[in-house]
N, C-alpha and C positions, 0 to 999 in steps of 0.2 A: 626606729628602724622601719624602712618601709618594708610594705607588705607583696609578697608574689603571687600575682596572678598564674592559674594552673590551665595551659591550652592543651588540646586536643587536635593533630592536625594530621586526616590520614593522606597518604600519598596511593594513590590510582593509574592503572596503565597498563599494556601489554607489556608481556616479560620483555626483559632484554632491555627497553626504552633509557633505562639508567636512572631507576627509581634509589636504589641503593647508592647507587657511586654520587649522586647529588647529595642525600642527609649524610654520608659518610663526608664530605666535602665538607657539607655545611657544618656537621658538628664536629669531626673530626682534622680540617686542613687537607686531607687526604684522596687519593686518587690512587686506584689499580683498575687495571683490564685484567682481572684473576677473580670476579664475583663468581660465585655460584647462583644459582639460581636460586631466589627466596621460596623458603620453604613453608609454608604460610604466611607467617607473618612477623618481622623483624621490629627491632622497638630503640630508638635511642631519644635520650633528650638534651636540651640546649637551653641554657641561661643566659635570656638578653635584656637588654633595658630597651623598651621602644617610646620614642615619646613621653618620655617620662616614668613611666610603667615597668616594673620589675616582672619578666614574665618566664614560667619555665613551660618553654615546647614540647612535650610529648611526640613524637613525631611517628610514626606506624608506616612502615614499606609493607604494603602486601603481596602476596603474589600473585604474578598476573595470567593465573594460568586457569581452563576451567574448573579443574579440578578441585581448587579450593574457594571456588565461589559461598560455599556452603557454609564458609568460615565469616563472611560479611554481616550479617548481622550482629554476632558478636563485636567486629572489630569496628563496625562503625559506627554502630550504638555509642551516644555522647560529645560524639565530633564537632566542634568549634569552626572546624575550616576541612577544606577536600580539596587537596589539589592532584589536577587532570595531568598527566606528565605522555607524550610523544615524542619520539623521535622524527628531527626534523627530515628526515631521508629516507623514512619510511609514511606514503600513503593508507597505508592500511593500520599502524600504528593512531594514524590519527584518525581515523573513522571509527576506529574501535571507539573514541573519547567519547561521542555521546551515550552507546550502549552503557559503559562505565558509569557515567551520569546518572544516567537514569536509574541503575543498579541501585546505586548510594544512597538516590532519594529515597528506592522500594524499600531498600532495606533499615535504613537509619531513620525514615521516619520523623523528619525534623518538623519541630513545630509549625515554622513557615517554609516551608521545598523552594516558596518561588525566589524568597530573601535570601536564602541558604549562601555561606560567601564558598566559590568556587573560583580557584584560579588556575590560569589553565600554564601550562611549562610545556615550550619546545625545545626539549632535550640536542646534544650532540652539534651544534653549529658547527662545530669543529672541521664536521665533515660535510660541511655545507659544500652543495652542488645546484644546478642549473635546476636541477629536479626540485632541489630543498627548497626555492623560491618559490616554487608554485605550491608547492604544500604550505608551506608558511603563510600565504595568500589567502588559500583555503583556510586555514587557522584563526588567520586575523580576521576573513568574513563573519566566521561562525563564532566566533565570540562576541562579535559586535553585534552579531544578531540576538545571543541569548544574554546579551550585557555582560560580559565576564573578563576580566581582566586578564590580560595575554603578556606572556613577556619569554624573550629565549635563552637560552642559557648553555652553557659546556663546561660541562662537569670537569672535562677532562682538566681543562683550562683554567675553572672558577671563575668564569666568567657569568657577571649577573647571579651565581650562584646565593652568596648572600643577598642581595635586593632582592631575590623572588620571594626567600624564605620571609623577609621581612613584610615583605607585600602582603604574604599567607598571615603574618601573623595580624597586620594591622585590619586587614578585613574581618578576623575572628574577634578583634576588641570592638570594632564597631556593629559586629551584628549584637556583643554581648548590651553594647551600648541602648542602641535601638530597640532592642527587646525587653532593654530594665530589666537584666539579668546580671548586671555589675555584681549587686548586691549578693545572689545566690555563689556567686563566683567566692567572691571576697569571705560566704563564710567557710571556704575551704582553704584556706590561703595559710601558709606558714610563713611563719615571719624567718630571713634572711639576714643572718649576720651581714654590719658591716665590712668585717674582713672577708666574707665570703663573694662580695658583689662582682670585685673582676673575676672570677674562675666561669669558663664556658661551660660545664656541665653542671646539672645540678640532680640530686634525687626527687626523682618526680612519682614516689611509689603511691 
């Protein structure tokens, strides 16, 4: 029976950007305009095979609001992958992403901050506008300046929704790769039935 890999991967962003309605898409199929607002921090997980790799995502919404900034070091203490989420129709959504950024290194404390795999999500295409193209623009610079993988998506829609997640994840196997931290992974690892291999969710306690 192969063995599952256990990822850690928080999601980052001003409230509102559609941090939720994306994992709830990606692990659940599902889509509403009825969230509430995350209230610290929400938790689902997803079982996929990437590459060969049996892997269960962990996946962490937090909220993007100040108030619980105080909650980040707990919740990103351990994280594998950080993705940056904006809304593509909001400018100030996406200037917040470097503060964000930098947060995550302050706080999470990774062994290498400058290798650390970050991927950046411009949420809501959906409602892409004349405006949205110049923020997007801006998007695509500033990633390409600090090397970081960019890609957009609409939740609403599921569009790119799954390829981003999977982006997130294969970044996280390669930094575990790079680091020769395979092994420390592997000795947490539960072994997966084989009847359980197609079901999308898995216990990731």
């Amino acid at each position: 029976m192969a063995k599952t890999v256990h990822l850690k991967v928080v999601l980052l962003g001003d409230s509102g950007v559609g941090k939720s309605s994306l994992m709830n898409q990606y692990v659940n199929k599902r889509y509403t305009n009825q969230y509430k607002a995350t209230i610290g921090a929400d938790f689902l997980s997803h079982f996929i095979s990437v590459d060969g790799k049996n892997v269960c995502v962990q996946l962490w919404d937090t909220a993007g609001t100040e108030r619980f900034h105080s909650l980040g070091s707990v919740l990103y203490r351990a994280a594998d992958c950080c993705i940056l989420v904006f809304d593509v129709t909001s400018g100030a959504s996406f200037k917040a992403l470097d503060s964000w950024r930098k947060e995550f290194l302050l706080q999470a404390d990774p062994r290498d901050p400058d290798s650390f795999p970050f991927l950046v999500i411009g949420n809501k295409t959906d409602l892409r506008s004349s405006s949205s193209e110049v923020v997007s623009k801006r998007a695509e610079d500033w990633c390409s300046a600090h090397h970081l993988k960019y890609i957009e998506t609409s939740a609403k829609e599921a569009l790119n929704v799954e390829a981003a997640f999977r982006d997130g994840v294969r970044l996280a196997l390669k930094r575990l790769r790079s680091e020769d931290q395979t092994s420390d992974k592997f000795d947490q690892i539960q072994l997966t039935p084989d009847e359980d291999r197609g079901q999308s969710t898995c216990a990731c306690g």
